[in-house]
C-alpha positions in Angstrom: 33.6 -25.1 -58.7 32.7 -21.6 -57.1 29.2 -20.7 -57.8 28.5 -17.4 -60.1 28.5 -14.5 -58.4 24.7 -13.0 -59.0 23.6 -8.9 -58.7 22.2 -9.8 -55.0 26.1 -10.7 -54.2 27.0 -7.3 -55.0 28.0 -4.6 -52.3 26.9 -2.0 -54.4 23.3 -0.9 -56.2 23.4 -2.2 -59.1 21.2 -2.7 -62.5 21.3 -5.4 -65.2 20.2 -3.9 -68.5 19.4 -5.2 -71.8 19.2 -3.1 -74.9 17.1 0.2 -73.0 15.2 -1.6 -70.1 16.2 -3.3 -67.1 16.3 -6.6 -66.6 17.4 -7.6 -63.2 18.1 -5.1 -60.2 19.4 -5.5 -56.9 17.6 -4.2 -52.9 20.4 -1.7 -52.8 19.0 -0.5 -56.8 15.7 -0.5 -55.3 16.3 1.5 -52.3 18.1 4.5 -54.7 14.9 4.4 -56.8 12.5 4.2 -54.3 10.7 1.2 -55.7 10.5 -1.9 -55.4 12.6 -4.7 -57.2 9.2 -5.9 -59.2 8.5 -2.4 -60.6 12.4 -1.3 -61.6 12.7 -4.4 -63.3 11.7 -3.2 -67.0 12.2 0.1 -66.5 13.2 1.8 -69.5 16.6 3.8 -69.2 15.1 7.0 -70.8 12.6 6.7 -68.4 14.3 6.1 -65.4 17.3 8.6 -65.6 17.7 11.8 -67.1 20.9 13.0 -68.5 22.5 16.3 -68.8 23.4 15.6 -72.4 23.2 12.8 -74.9 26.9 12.3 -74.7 26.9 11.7 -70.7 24.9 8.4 -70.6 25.6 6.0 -73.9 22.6 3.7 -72.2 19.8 6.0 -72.6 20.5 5.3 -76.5 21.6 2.1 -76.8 22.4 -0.2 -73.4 24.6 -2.2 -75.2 27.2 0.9 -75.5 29.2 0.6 -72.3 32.6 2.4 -72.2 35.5 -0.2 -73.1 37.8 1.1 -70.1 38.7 -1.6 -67.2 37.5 0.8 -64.7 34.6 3.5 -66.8 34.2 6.8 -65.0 31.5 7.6 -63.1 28.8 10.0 -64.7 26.1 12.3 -63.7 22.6 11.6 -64.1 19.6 12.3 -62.7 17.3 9.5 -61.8 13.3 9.5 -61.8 11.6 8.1 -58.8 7.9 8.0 -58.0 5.9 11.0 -58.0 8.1 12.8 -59.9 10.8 13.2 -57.2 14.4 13.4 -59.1 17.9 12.5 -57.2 21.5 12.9 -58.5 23.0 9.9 -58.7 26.6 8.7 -60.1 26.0 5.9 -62.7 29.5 3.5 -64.0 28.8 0.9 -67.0 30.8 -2.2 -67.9 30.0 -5.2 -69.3 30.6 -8.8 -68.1 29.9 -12.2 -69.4 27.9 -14.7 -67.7 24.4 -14.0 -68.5 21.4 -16.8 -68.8 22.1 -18.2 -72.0 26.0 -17.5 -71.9 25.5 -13.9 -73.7 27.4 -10.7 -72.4 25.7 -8.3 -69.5 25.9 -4.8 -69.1 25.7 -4.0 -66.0 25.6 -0.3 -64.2 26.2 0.6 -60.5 24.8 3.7 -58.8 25.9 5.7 -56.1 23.5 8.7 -54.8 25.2 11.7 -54.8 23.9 14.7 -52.1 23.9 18.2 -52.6 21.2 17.9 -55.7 17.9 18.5 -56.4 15.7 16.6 -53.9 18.4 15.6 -51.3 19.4 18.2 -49.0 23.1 19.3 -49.4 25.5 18.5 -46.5 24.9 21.7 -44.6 21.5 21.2 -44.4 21.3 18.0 -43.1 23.7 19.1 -40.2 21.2 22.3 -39.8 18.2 20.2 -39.2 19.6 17.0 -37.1 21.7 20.1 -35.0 18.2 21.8 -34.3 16.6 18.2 -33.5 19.8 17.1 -31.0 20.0 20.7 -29.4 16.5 20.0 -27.4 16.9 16.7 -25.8 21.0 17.8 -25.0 19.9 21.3 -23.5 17.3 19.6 -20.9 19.6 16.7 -20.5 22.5 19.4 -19.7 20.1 21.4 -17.4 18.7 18.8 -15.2 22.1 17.1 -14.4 23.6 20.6 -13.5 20.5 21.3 -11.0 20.5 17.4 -9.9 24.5 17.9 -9.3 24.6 21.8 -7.5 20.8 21.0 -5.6 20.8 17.3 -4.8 20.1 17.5 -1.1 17.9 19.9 -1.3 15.5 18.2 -3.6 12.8 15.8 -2.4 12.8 12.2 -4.1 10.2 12.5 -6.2 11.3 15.4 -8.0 14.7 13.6 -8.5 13.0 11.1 -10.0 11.2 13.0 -12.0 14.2 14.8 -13.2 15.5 11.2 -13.7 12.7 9.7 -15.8 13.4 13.3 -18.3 16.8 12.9 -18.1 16.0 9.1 -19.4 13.5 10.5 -22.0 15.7 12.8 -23.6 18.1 10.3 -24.1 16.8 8.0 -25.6 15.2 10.7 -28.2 18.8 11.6 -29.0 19.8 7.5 -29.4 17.4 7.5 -31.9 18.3 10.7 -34.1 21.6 9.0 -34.3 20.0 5.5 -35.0 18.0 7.3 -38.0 21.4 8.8 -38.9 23.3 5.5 -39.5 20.0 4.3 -41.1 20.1 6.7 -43.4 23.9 6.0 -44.6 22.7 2.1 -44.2 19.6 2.4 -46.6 21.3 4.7 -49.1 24.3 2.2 -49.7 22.6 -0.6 -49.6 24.4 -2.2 -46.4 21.7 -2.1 -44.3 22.0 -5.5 -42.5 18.5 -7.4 -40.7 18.6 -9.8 -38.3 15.7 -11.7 -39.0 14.0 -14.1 -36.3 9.9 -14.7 -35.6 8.4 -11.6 -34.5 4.9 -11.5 -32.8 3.8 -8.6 -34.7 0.1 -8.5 -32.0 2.6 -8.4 -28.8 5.1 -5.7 -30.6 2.3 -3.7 -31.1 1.1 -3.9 -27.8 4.3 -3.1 -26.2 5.0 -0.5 -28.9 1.6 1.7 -27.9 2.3 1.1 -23.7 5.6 2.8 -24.5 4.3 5.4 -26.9 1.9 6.0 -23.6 4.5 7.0 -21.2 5.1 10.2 -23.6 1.4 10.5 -24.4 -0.5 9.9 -21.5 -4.4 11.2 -23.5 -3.1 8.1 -25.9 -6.5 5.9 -26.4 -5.7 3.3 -29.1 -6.8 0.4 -29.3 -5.9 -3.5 -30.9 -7.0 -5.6 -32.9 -5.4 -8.6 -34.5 -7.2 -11.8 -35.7 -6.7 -15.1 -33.0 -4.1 -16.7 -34.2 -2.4 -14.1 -36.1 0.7 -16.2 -37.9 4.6 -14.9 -36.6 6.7 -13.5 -39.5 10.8 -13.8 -40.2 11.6 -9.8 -39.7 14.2 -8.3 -37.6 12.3 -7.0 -34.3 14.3 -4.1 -33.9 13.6 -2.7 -37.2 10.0 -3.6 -37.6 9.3 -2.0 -33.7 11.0 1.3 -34.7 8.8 1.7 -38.0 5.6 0.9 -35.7 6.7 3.6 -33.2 7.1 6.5 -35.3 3.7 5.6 -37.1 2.2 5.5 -33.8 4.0 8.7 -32.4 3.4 10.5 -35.9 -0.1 9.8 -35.4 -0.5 10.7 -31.2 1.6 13.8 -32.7 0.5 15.3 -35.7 -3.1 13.8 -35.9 -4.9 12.7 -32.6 -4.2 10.4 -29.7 -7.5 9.8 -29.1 -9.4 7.5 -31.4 -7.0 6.0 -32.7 -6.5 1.8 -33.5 -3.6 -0.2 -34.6 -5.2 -3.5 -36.9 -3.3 -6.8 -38.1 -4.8 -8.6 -41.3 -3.0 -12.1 -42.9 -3.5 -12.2 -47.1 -2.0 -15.1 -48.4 2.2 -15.1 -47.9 2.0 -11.6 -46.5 0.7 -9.8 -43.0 -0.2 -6.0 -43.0 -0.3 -4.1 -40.1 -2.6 -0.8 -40.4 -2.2 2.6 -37.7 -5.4 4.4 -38.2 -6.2 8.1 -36.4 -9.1 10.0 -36.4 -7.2 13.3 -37.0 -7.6 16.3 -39.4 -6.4 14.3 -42.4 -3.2 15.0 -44.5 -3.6 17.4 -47.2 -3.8 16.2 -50.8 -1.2 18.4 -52.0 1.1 16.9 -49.6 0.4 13.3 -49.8 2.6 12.2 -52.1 5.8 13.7 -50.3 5.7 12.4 -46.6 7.6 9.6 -47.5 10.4 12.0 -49.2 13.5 12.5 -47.7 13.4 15.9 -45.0 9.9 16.8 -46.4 7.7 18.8 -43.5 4.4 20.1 -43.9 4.0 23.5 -44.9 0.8 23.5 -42.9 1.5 25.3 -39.6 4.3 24.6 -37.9 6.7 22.3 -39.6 8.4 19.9 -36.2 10.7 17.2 -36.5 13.4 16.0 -38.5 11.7 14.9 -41.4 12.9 11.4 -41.5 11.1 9.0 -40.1 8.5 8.4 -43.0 11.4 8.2 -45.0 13.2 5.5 -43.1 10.1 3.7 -42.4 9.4 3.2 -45.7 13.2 2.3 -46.6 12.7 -0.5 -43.2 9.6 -2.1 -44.2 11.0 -2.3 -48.2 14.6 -3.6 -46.7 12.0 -6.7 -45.3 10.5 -6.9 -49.1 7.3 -4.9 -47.8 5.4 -1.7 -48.6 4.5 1.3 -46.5 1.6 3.3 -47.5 -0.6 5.9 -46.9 -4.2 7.0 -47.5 -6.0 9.8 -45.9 -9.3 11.7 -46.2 -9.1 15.3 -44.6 -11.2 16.0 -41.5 -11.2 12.0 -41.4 -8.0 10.8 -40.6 -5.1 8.7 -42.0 -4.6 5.3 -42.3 -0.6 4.2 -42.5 -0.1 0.3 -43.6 2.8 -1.7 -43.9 3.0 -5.2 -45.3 5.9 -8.0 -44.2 6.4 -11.3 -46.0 5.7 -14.2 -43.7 8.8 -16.2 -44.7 10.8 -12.9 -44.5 12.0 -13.7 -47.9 13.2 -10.1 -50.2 10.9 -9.6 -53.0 12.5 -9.6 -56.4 
């Protein structure tokens, strides 16, 4: 007998609701709302999306009122996520049988939508990635031309110089297109981990000796219990979200005075990036994990993603990534992993 298909089978974000709460979401759900599985579940509708009119979404009212159609159109709502942030998303109801006790499901799918309030439309996002790319490309562009029309003119070490930039730069663009993808990945919920034990005390390490070759003042230093346990996360994914918090902090704060700390509590592992930097304003606290947000104070730099898909990472694993910070004090950024690399529901 084929086994029931369950939400977490799904391809698509998806939300289980009974009466005008939810019940049962899936990661891809999560993701969308930018919470995680344990605090979506039992959501009220009303207070999760917002509708342009009553007629638009039959669930705020009454979650049993799906439309009877095969295949129900797609409708516009607005849904609520932490902090107040609001994102457009398209929202399709239908119900199945096959709940826990035999009774009939309503289930809706999402799909986020761009071009609303709080996601940048499609012109912006190819505005700001265009200005990120055109930096590395133009010094890529310039020293091949003067390595190709000077070669034998130049003395070793500046080619190798020239080289190691060339290198640099390179590998700066790889990684705008690397948040790209993520970005499509975490938003439909096909981001796919490839989960294996991960010394999170020797990725560290190896994380801040590379973060060293681009910051060379870089003082930061390690400390991890003995015997710190391994966890199930995907390597890749879990040394890219240690990198940016590292570079974010050599960057924006300091890269002096600065420590990365492991600690163990029960099931989980969290891994803490402290700087001793000017702090992070209160006002804007609750939006560097948004989506494209940049400071206001001075002079906004960078793409605005990396918080963003940090956070979606480190959730993906069935973690959290936070932030506290006390101006003129610094900023600690902490992430916590499962051990068993198990998804939180």
């Amino acid at each position: 007998m084929r086994p029931a298909i369950t939400i977490d089978d799904l391809a698509v974000a998806a939300l289980i609701i009974d009466g005008t709460r939810v019940v049962a979401a899936n990661a891809a759900a999560a993701a969308i709302a930018g919470r995680q599985l344990d605090e979506l579940e039992g959501q009220r509708l009303d207070d999760l999306f917002v509708a342009p009119d009553a007629v638009s979404a039959p669930w705020l009212d009454d979650g049993r009122r799906v439309p009877s159609e095969p295949s129900p159109l797609e409708q516009r709502l607005r849904l609520r996520r932490p902090l107040g942030e609001e994102v457009a998303v398209a929202v399709a109801g239908r119900s199945r049988s096959g709940g826990s006790h035999g009774e009939v499901e309503i289930v809706l799918t999402l799909r986020l939508l761009h071009g609303g309030h709080g996601d940048p439309s499609g012109m912006e996002v190819v505005s700001t990635v265009s200005h990120e790319l055109r930096s590395p490309l133009t010094s890529v562009k310039g020293y091949t031309s003067l390595l190709l029309t000077r070669w034998g003119r130049l003395g070793d070490e500046q080619k190798k110089a020239m080289l190691e930039q060339v290198h640099h730069d390179a590998d700066r663009v790889t990684r705008l297109v690397n948040e790209l993808l993520d970005i499509s990945r975490l938003e439909t919920g096909h981001l796919q981990l490839r989960c294996q034990p991960v010394s999170l005390p020797g990725l560290a390490a190896s994380v801040v000796a590379k973060v060293a070759l681009e910051y060379p003042d870089l003082e930061c230093g390690l400390d991890f219990p003995d015997g710190f346990p391994s966890v199930m996360a995907d390597p890749d994914k879990v040394e890219q979200v240690l990198t940016n918090l590292v570079e974010n902090a050599a960057k924006y704060a300091s890269p002096t005075g600065m420590q990365v700390s492991g600690a163990v509590n029960g099931d989980t592992v969290a891994v803490a990036v402290a700087d001793s930097g000017a702090g992070i304003p209160p006002s804007d606290l609750p939006h560097i994990f948004t989506k494209f947000y940049r400071s206001d104070q001075g002079r906004p730099s960078g793409s605005g993603l990396g918080l963003w898909i940090s956070r979606g990472l480190v959730e993906a694993h069935g973690g959290r990534l936070s932030a506290d910070s006390v101006v003129d004090r610094g900023s600690v950024f902490r992430f916590t992993l499962p051990r068993d690399g198990k998804r939180q529901r």
